[in-house]
C-alpha positions as CSV (number, residue, x, y, z in Angstrom):
1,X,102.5,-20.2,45.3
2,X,105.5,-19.2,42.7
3,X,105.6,-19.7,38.8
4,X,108.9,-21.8,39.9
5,X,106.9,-24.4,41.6
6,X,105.4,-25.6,38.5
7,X,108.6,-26.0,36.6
8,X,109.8,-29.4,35.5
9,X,111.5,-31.1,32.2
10,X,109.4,-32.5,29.8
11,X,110.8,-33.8,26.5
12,X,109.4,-32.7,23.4
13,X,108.4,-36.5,22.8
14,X,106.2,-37.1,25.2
15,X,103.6,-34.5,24.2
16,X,101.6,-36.5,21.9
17,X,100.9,-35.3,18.5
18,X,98.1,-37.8,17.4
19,X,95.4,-39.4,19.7
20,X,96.1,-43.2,20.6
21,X,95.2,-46.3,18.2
22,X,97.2,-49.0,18.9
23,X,97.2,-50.3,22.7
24,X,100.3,-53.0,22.7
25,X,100.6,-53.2,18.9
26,X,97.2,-54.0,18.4
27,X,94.6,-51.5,17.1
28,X,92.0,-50.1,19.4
29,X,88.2,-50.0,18.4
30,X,87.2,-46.5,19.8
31,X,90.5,-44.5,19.8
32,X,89.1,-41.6,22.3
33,X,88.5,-43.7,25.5
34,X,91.5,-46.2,24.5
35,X,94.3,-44.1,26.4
36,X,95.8,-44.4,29.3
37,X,93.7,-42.9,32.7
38,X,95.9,-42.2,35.6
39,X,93.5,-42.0,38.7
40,X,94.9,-40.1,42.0
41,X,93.0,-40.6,45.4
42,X,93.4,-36.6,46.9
43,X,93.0,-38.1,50.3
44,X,95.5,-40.6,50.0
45,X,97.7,-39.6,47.5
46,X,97.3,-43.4,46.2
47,X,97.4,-43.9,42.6
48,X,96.1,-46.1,40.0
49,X,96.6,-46.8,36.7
50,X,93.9,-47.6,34.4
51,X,92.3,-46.8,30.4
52,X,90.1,-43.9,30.2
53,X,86.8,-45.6,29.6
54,X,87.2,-47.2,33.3
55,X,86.4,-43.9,34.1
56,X,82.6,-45.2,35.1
57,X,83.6,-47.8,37.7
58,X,84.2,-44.2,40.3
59,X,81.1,-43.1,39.6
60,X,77.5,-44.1,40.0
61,X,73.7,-43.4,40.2
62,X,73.1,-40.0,40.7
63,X,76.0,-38.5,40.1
64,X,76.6,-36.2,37.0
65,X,79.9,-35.3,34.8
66,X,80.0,-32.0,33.1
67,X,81.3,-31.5,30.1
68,X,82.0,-27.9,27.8
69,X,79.9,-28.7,24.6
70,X,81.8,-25.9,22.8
71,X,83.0,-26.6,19.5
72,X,86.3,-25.5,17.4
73,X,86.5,-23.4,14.3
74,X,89.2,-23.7,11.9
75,X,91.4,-20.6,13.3
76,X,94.2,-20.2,11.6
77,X,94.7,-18.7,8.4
78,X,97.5,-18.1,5.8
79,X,97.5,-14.9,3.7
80,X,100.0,-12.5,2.7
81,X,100.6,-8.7,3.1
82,X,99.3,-6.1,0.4
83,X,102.6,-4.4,-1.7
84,X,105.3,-7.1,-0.2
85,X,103.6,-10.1,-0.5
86,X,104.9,-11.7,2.8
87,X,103.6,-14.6,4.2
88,X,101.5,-13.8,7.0
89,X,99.6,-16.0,9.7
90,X,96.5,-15.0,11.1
91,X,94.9,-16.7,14.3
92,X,91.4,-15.7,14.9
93,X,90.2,-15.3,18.3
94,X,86.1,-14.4,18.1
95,X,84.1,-12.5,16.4
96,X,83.5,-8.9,17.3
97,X,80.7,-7.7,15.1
98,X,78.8,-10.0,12.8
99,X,77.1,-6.9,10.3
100,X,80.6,-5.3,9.6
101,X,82.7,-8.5,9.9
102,X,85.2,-7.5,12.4
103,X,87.1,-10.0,14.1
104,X,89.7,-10.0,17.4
105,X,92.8,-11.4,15.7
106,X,96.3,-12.1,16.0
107,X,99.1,-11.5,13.5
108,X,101.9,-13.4,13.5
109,X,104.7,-11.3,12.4
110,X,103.2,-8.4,14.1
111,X,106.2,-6.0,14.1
112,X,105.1,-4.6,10.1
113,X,101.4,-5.1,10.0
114,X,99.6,-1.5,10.8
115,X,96.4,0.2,10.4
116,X,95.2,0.5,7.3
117,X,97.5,-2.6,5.7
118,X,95.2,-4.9,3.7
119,X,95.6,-8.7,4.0
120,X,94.9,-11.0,1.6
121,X,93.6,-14.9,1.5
122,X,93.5,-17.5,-0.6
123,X,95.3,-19.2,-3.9
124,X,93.3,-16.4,-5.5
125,X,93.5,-13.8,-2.9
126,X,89.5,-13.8,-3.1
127,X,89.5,-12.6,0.7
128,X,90.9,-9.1,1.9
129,X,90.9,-8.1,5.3
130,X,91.7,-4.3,6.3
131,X,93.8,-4.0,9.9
132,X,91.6,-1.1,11.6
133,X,93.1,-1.6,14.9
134,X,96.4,-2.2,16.8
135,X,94.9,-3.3,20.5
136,X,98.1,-4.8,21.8
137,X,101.9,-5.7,21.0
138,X,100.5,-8.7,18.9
139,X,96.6,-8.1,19.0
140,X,94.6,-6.6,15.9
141,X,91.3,-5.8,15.1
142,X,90.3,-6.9,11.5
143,X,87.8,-6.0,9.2
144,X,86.5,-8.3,6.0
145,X,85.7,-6.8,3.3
146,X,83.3,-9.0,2.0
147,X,80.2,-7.7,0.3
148,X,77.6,-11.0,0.3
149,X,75.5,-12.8,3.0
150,X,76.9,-13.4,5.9
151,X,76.5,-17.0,5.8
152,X,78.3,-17.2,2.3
153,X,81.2,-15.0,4.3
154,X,81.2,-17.5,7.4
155,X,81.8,-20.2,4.9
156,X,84.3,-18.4,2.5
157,X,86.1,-17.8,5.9
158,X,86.3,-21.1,7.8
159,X,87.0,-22.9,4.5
160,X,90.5,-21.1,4.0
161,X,90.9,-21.8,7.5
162,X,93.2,-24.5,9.5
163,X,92.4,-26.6,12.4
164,X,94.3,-25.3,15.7
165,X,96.2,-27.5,16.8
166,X,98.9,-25.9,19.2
167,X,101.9,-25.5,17.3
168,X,103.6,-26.7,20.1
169,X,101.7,-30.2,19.5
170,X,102.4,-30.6,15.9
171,X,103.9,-28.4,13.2
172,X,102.0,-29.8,10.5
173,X,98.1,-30.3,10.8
174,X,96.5,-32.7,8.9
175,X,92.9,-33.1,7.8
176,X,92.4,-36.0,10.2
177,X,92.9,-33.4,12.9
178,X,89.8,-32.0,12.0
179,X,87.9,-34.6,13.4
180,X,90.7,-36.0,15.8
181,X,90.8,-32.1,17.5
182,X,86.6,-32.2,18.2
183,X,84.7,-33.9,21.0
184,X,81.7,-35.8,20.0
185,X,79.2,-33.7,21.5
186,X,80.4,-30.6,20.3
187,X,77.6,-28.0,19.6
188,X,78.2,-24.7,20.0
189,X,81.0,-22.7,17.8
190,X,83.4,-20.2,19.3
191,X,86.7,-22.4,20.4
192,X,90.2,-22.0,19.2
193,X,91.2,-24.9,21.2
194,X,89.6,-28.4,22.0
195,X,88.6,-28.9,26.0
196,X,90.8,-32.1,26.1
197,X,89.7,-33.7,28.4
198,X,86.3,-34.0,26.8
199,X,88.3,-35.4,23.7
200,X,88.6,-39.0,25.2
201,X,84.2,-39.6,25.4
202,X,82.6,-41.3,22.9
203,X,78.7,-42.4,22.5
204,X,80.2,-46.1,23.6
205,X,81.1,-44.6,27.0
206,X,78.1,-42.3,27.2
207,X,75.9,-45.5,26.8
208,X,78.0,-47.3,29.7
209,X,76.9,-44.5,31.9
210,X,73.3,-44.6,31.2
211,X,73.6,-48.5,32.2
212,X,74.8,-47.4,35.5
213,X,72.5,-43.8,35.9
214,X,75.6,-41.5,35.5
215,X,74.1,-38.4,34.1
216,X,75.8,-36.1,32.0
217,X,75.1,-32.2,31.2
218,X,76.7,-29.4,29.5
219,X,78.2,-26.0,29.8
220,X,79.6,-23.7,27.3
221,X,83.1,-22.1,27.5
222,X,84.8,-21.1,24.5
223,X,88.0,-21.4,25.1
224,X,90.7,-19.1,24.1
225,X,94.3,-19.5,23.8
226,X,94.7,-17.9,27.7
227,X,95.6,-21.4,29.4
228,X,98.6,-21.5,26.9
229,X,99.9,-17.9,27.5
230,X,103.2,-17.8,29.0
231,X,103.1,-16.8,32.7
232,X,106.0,-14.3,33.3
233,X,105.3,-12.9,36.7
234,X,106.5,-15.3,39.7
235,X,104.1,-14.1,42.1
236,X,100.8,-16.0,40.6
237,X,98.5,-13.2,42.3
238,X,99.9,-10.7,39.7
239,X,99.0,-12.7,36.7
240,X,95.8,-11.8,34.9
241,X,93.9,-14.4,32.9
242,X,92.2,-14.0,29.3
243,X,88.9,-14.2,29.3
244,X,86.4,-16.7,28.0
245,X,82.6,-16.9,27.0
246,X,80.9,-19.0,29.3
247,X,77.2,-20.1,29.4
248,X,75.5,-22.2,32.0
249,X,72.1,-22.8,30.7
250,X,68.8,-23.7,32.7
251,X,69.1,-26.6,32.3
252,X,72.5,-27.5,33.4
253,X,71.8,-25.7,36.9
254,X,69.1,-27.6,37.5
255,X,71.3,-30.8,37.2
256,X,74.3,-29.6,39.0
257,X,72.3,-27.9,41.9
258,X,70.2,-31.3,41.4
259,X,72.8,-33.5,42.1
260,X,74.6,-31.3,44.8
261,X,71.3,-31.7,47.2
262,X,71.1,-35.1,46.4
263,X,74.8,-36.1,47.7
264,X,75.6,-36.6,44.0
265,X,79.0,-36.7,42.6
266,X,80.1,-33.7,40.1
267,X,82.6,-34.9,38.0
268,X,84.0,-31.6,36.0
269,X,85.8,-32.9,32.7
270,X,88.3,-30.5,32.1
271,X,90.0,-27.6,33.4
272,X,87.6,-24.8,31.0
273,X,84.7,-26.9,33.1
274,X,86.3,-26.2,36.6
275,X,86.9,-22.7,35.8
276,X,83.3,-22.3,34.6
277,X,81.8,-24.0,37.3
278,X,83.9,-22.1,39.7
279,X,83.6,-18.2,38.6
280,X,79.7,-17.8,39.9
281,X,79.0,-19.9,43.1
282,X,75.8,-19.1,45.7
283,X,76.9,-19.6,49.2
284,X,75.6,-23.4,49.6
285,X,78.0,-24.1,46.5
286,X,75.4,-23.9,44.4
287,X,75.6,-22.7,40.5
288,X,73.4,-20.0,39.4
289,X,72.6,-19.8,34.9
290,X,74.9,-17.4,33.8
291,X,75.8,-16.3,29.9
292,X,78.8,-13.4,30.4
293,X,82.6,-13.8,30.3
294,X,85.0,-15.0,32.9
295,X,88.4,-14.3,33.8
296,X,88.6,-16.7,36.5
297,X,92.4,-17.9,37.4
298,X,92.4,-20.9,40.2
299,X,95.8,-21.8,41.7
300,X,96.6,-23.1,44.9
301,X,95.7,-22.8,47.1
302,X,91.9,-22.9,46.7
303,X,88.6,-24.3,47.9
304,X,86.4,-25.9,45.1
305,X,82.8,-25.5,46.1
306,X,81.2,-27.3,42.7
307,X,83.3,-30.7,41.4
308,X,84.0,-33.7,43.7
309,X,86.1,-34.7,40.9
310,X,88.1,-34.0,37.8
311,X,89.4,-35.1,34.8
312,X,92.1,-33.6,33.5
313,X,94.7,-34.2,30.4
314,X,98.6,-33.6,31.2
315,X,99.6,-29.9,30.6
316,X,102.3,-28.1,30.0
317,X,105.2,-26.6,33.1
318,X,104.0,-23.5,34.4
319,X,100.9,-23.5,32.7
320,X,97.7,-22.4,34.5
321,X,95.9,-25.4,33.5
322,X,97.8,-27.5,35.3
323,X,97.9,-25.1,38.7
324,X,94.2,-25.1,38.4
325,X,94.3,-29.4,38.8
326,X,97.1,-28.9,41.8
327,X,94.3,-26.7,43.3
328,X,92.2,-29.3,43.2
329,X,94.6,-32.3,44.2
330,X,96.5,-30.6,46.3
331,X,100.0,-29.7,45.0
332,X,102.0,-32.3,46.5
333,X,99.6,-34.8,45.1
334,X,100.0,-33.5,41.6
335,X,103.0,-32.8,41.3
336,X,104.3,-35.9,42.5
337,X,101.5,-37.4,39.7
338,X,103.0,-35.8,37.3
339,X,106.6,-37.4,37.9
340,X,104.6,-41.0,38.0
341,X,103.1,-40.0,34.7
342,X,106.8,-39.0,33.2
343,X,108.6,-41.9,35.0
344,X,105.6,-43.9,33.4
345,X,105.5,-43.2,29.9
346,X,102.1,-41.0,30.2
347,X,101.4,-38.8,27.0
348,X,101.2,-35.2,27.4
349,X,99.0,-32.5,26.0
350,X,95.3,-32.5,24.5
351,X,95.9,-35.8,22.4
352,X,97.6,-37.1,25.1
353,X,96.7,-39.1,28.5
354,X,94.3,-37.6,30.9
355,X,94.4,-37.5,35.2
356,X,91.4,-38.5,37.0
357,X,91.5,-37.2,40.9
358,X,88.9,-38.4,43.2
């Protein structure tokens, strides 16, 4: 497959830049599950149009969805340049070193910052970082200098901090983003972007599933900003993905494997979960508990061994969240889905619509 396969106009408008809460000019009650749910039959190629909460009614006893319980951290700082005083953005990526505070970065502009340039945070400038490495064209390595606990740090830190929302979402981020950019079940810190497909659940929709013994477990990926890199090689052998903290725990290998003996469905909510379930499989598609990194990059075409389904938002052209779903639904079937969605009015992008394929 080419980078050129993937291509195809979407208008900035239909990439949504607040979740749903009106449904015909009437306000929903649970704005997550209120959108719209385009549902594509792989076998078929049939489509179906439906709201996300009917997600239950392909899905029954015994079968289990998995979702990535990671949650976001406010990422994105604004600080300024020691002498100059320019405005600087700084987009943390994770943690490198908890004692000495040094964090994977980037700068944004990254032409003028260099070792040794101090950064500073805050109406006060109360927070200094020191650049202590250059690691790529963009990349940095910073260090805090912050002299109290590290939980008094963390919090000094996150509080200066901004919600990520992709820039190419919304310019402005509001404080309602804070809660509209988190799933419900998140738990464990280390994202810089919301799995978005796992925006849409809420405990309403969990509840429906216990009526009809769906089960539900969870992984951890922290997901990076990887899936929204630019691909700029047209060969898609030659492009090399970021990678991502993932943990599968005990016991979400004992309900995956679980189900998979069983004849159980796996339902895989989002493309972080396909790539998770997907990087460490035995050889009777089985999952083994795994806490490492993976680097995982699924095009078509592939063989899933793990999910008999996914749910998936609508990504971005060229992006390699949206050639991991083709690799699933085949790529005719997508990408013909994807017309149906623009021809349809579908939303685009984490707060927007989401693709179910069975």
């Amino acid at each position: 497959m080419k980078l050129s396969q993937f291509a195809f106009d979407l208008p900035q408008e239909r990439i949504a830049q607040d979740p749903i809460f009106e449904v015909d000019g009437k306000p929903v009650t649970f704005w997550r599950d209120a959108c719209r749910l385009m549902v594509l039959h792989k076998d078929t190629g049939e489509i179906e149009h439906r709201i996300f909460k009917d997600i239950v009614d392909y899905f029954g006893k015994g079968d289990t969805f998995v979702l990535n319980d990671t949650k976001v951290f406010p990422a994105r700082l604004y600080g300024k340049k020691e002498k100059t005083g320019a405005d600087i953005m700084v987009f943390l990526l994770r943690e490198l070193n908890r004692e000495q505070r040094l964090w994977d970065v980037i700068v944004d502009p990254a032409r003028k910052i260099r070792i040794g340039n101090k950064l500073y945070f805050g109406e006060d400038e109360s927070l200094v970082a020191e650049v202590i490495d250059n690691t790529t064209s963009r990349g940095r390595t910073l260090r805090f200098l912050y002299d109290g606990p590290y939980e008094e740090f963390k919090q000094a830190l996150f509080a200066l901090g901004e919600t990520p929302v992709p820039a190419w979402v919304k310019n402005k981020v509001t404080p309602e983003d804070e809660e509209y950019f988190q799933t419900v079940f998140a738990k464990n810190e280390g994202a810089v972007s919301a799995p978005a497909a796992g925006l849409h659940f809420t405990r309403e929709l969990f509840n429906r599933m216990i009526l009809k013994d769906i089960n539900k477990t969870f992984i951890t990926v922290h997901m990076g900003i990887g899936h929204f890199r630019k691909v700029d090689v047209e060969d898609l052998s030659k492009h090399r993905m970021d990678s991502e903290r993932l943990i599968i725990g005990e016991d979400a290998v004992a309900a995956i494997n679980r189900t998979k003996r069983s004849g159980g469905k796996i339902l895989a909510v989002g493309v972080t979960v396909m790539r998770g379930l997907e990087t460490y499989v035995t050889t009777n598609s089985e999952v083994n508990v795994y806490d490492g990194w993976t680097n995982k990059f699924i095009f078509p075409p592939y063989h899933y061994q793990v999910p008999d389904a996914i749910v998936s938002n609508f990504h971005l052209p060229q992006s390699t969240m949206l050639m991991a779903v083709a690799a699933f639904g085949g790529y005719s079937n997508v990408m013909k889905a994807y017309q149906t969605a623009l021809d349809e009015g579908y939303r685009f992008g984490p707060y927007g619509d989401a693709l179910l394929i069975v």
